[in-house]
N, C-alpha and C positions, 0 to 999 in steps of 0.2 A: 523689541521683539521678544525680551526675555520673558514677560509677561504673562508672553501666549502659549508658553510651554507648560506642559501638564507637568503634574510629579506623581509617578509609576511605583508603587509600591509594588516589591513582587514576593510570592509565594513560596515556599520549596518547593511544591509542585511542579511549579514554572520551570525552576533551574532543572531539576532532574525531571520531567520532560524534553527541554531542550536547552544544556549549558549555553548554547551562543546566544539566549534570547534577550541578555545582557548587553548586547549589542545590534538590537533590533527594534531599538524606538528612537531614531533616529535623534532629532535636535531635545527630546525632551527629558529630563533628570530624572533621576531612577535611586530609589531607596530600595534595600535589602536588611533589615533589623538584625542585630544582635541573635533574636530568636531564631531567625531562618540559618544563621549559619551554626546553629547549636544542631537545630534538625538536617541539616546537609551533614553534620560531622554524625551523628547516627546514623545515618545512610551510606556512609561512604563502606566499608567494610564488606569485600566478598567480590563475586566475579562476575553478577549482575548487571543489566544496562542499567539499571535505576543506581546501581552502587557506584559506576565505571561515570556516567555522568554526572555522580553528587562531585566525585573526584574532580572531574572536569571543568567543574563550575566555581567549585572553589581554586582552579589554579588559573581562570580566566579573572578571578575576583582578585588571586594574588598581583597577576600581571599588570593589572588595571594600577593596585592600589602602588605599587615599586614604581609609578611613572608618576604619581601624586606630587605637590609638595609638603611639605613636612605638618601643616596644619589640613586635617580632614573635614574640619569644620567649615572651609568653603567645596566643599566636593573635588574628589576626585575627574579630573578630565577622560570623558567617556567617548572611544573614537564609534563612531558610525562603521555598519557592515561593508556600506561599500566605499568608505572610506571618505567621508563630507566628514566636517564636526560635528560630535554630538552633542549630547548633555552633559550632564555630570553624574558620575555615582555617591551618593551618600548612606551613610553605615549606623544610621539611629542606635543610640546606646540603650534605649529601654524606655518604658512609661513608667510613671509611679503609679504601686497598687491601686491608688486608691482613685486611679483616674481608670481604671479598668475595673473598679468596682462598683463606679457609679453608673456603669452601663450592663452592671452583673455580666463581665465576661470575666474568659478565663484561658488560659492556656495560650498557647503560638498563635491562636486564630483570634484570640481575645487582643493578643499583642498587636496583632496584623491590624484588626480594626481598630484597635485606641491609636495609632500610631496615625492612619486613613485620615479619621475624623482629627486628629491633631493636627493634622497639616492643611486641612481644609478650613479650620478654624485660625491657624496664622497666615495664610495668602488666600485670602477671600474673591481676587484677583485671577487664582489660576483653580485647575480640575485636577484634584487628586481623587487618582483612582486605584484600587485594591485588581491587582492581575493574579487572577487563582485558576489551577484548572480543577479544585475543592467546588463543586456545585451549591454544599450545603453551608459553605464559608461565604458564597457570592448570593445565597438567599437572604441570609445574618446581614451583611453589607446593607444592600437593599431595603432590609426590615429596619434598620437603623437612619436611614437615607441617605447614603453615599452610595458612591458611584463604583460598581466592581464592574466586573468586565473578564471573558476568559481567554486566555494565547492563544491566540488563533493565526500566526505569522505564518504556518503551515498550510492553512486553508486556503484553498485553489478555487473552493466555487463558493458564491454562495447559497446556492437551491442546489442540490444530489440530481434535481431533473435535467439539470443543463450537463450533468454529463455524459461525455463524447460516448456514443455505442458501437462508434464504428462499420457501421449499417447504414447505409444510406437508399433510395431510391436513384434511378435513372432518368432524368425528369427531362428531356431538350423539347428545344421549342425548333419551330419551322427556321430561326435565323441559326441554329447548331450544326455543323458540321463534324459529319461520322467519314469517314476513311479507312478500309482493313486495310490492314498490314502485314506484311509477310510472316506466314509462320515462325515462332523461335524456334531452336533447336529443342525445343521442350514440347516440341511439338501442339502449344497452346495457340488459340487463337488472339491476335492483338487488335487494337484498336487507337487511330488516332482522334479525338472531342477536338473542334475548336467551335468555342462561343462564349458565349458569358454564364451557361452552368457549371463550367469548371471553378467558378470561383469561389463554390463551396463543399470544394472538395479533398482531403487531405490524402497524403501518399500512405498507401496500405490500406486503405477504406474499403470495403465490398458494398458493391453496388447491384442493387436486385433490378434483371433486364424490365420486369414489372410490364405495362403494353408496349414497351418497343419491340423489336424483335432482335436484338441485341438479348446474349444470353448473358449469368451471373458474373459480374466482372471486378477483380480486384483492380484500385487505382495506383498504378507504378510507376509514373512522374507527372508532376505540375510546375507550369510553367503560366506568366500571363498569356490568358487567353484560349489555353490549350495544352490538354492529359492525356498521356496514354492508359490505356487500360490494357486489360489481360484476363484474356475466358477462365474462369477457375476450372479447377477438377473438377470431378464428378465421385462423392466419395458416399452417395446415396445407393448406388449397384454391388451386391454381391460379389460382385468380379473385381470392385475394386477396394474391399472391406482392410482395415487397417486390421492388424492381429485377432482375426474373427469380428469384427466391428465398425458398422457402415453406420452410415450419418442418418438419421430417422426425419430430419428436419433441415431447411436452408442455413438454421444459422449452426447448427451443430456441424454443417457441410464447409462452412466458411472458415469454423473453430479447427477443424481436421486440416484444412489448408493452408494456414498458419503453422497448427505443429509438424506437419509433414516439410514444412519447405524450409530448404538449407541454410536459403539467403537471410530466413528471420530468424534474429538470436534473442530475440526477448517478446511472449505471449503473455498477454494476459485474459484471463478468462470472467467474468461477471455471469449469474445467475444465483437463483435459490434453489434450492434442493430437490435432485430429482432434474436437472436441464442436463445433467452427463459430462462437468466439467472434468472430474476424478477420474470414471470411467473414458471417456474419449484421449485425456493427457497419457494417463497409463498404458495405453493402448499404444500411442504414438510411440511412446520413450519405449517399449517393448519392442514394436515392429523397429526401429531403429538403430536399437541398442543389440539386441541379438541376431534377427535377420541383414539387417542393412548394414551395421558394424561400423554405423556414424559414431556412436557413441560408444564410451568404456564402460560402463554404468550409470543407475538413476539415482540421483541423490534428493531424498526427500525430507520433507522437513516442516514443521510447525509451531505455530504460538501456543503454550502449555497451560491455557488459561479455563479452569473446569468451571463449567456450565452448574455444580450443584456445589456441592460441600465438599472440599479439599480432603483428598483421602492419603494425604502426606505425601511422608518422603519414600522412594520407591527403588526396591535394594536390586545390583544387579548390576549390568555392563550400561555405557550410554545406550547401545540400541534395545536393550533390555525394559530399561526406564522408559524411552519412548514409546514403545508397544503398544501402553496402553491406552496414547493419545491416537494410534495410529488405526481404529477402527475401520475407516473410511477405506485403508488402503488395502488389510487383509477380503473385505467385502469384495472389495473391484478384483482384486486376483483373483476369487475364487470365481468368478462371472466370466474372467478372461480366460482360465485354466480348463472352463466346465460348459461354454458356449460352446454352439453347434458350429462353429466351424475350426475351431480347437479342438474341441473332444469327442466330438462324432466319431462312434467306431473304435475308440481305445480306450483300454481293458484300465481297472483302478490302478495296476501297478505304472503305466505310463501317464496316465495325469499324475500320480503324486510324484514319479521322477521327473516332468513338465513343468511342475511346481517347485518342484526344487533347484532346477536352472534357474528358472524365472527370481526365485527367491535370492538365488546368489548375486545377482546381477542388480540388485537392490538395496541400496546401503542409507539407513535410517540416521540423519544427525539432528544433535540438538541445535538451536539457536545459540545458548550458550556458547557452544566450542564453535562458532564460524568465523570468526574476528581473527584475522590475519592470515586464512585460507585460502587458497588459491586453488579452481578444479580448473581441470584439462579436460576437456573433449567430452564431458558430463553432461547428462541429460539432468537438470535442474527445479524440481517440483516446490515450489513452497504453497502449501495448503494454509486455510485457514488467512490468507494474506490480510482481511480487512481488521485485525487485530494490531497490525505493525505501524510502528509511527515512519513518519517519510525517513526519517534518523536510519530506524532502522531498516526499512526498506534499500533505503542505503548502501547501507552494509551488507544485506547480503547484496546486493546484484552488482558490485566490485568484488565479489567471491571469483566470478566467472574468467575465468581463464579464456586462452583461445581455442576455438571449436567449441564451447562449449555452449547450451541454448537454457535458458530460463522459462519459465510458465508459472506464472501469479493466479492462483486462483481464489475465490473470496465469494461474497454474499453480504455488500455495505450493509445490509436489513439485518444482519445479527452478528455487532460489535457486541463482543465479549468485556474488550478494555472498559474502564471507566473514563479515561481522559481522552478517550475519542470519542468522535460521531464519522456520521457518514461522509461531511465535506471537507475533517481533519485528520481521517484515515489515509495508511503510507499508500493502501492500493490506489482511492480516489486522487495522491497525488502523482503517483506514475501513472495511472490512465491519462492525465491530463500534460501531462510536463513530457511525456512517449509519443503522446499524438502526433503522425504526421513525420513520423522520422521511418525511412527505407527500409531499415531493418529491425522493424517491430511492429506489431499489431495487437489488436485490442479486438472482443465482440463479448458484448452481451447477449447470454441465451435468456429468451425467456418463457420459452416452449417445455415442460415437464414432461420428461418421458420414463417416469419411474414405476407409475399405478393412475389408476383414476381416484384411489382411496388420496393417494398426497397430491395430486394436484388438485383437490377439491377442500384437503386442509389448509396448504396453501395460500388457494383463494379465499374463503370462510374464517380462517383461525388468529 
């Protein structure tokens, strides 16, 4: 059987993207070169995830190698994540120049690949492969003819179109059985399904009544055979506008009903720019945080990753430095402070002191400082989500104390990172790992309701 196991060369990229991935190729043996822990030890240093997992990865490397025996030269015994046997780790000491000069390389990645191609050259037998999440390291690979390949153990789908929107249609056939049910004390309307359409349907789903006459219904249990449902709100009427702000669209009506409802501690939100994920979240954690007095405060937050030329380092308090990632959020306030159902009728001096509660009630943190945090009874905003790996995704949403509700909001179509994509991003993997669990929901908007100017860039650009 030994054989058939590959040998896994991995990258620093690899480790500090994910220290544990060391322990994520099951039966097959895994090289790490001299080089990569020279670049893990330049890395380590500061208070950084990339710094905080080079750490990590070398004390998973120390752990590995203290259960060795005394000769390294047949590898270190490598246990499996979920605990089978695995491979083995081995610790290449280097190539000679001059076998890295014959294929004009150079540097850690030159190393990476004379090492690839050396091992492919003595076990003719097995598939050594270069694991990088370096793109332009796995192009070299390839232009050499080995086999690279990039860490993808995070990846949940493999097409971005399979996933979940959490939208579904109401589709029964003549064999479906509908049954109302007695009002909750929520005074909503319920619904018991038995048939065989239940069986594509998961808990928290919104379903559009569509030609039944059955109206918009969240699904709040599954069972074989047969779900209950429950008539949503109505949060499209003036009457019943969340802090000056009603739903212009179904699925903006569906997203309102999510963060309004108690029982859901964890939202997340999907659209591009201009569907009103900012403005509708805001609006929620406002009407709840100060009128309703669910919550203590909002606590928001985002990935620091600039879109043009890095304009440094940025002097000031922590919510100081974040300011000026914080565009998004000063914009939606001033819409929430200056809307006609907010400021209709009152003079400058009571919006700007309107703005000033509001503002107090909203506490700006970095990513950096969340790591060992615990919030109570906080309304929860992380912006910008499709930049976070599931790592860190992670991390924060074991931030969340009790009472307290989260809301992921994002846009897979503009990853910032370079070591993600759309089906390796942290939101793509809580939308799909959240699916279907009571208390949390999911809706992609994809109706723009900002200008006809951006939703026609949008489509066009």
């Amino acid at each position: 059987m030994a054989e058939y196991r590959k040998l896994f060369v991995l990258d620093a990229s690899v480790l500090m993207h994910d220290p544990a991935a060391l322990y994520r190729f099951e039966e097959h043996d895994v090289y790490v070169p001299i080089a990569v822990l020279e670049e893990l030890d330049t890395h380590k240093q500061g208070g950084s995830e990339t710094a905080r997992n080079a750490r990590q990865a070398s004390r998973f490397l120390d752990d590995i190698l203290a259960m060795a025996p005394g000769d390294l030269a047949a590898g270190a015994p490598l246990p499996h994540a979920k605990g089978a046997s695995g491979g083995r780790l081995f610790i290449p000491l280097g190539t000679a120049p001059r076998d890295r000069a014959a294929a004009g390389l150079s540097g850690v990645g030159g190393e990476l690949l004379t090492i690839t191609r050396l091992l492919a050259d003595d076990h003719p037998g097995r598939e050594a492969v270069l694991v990088s999440k370096d793109i332009n390291l796995r192009i070299k690979a390839r232009a050499l003819g080995l086999k690279a390949e990039d860490y993808t153990s995070e990846q949940v789908l493999d097409d971005v179109d399979l996933l979940y929107r959490g939208i579904g249609a109401l589709h029964l056939t003549p064999a479906d059985v509908v049954e109302p049910l007695a009002e909750r004390e929520s005074g909503r309307l319920a619904f018991e399904v038995r048939g065989g359409a239940t069986t594509a349907w998961f808990v928290g789903q919104f379903l559009s009544g569509g030609e039944t006459s059955l109206p918009d219904t969240i699904v709040r249990e599954v069972s074989p055979g047969r779900a209950r449902l429950e008539a949503v709100l109505d949060y499209t009427k003036e009457g019943r506008a969340v802090w000056g702000v009603w739903a212009r669209n179904r699925e903006q009506n569906f997203a309102l009903n999510l963060l309004m409802d108690p029982d859901i501690d964890f939202v997340t939100l999907l659209g591009h720019a201009g569907t009103g994920k900012t403005l509708l979240t805001l609006a929620a954690g406002l009407e709840q945080t100060i009128e309703q007095q669910r919550y203590t405060e909002i606590i928001m937050t985002r990935v620091t990753i600039p879109v043009g030329e890095d304009i440094g380092f940025l002097p000031g308090t922590e919510e100081e430095k974040m300011n000026p990632w914080m565009g998004a959020l000063e914009d939606n306030l001033d819409i929430l402070n200056q809307g006609e159902a907010h400021g209709r009728g009152r003079s400058q001096w009571a919006r700007a002191a309107a703005g000033d509660l509001i503002r107090a009630r909203i506490r700006v943190k970095s990513l950096n400082f969340m790591r060992g945090r615990t919030f109570l009874r906080k309304f929860i905003i992380i912006d910008e989500a499709q930049n976070l790996s599931a790592r860190q995704m992670k991390t924060l949403i074991t931030r969340a104390g009790p009472g307290s509700k989260v809301v992921c909001l994002g846009n897979i179509a503009q990853i910032d990172s370079p070591y993600l994509t759309e089906t390796t991003s942290g939101l793509t993997y809580v939308v799909d790992r959240f699916k279907g669990w009571a208390h949390g929901g999911h809706v992609t908007l994809e109706r723009g309701e900002r200008s006809r100017l951006a939703d026609h860039a949008t489509a066009t650009l």
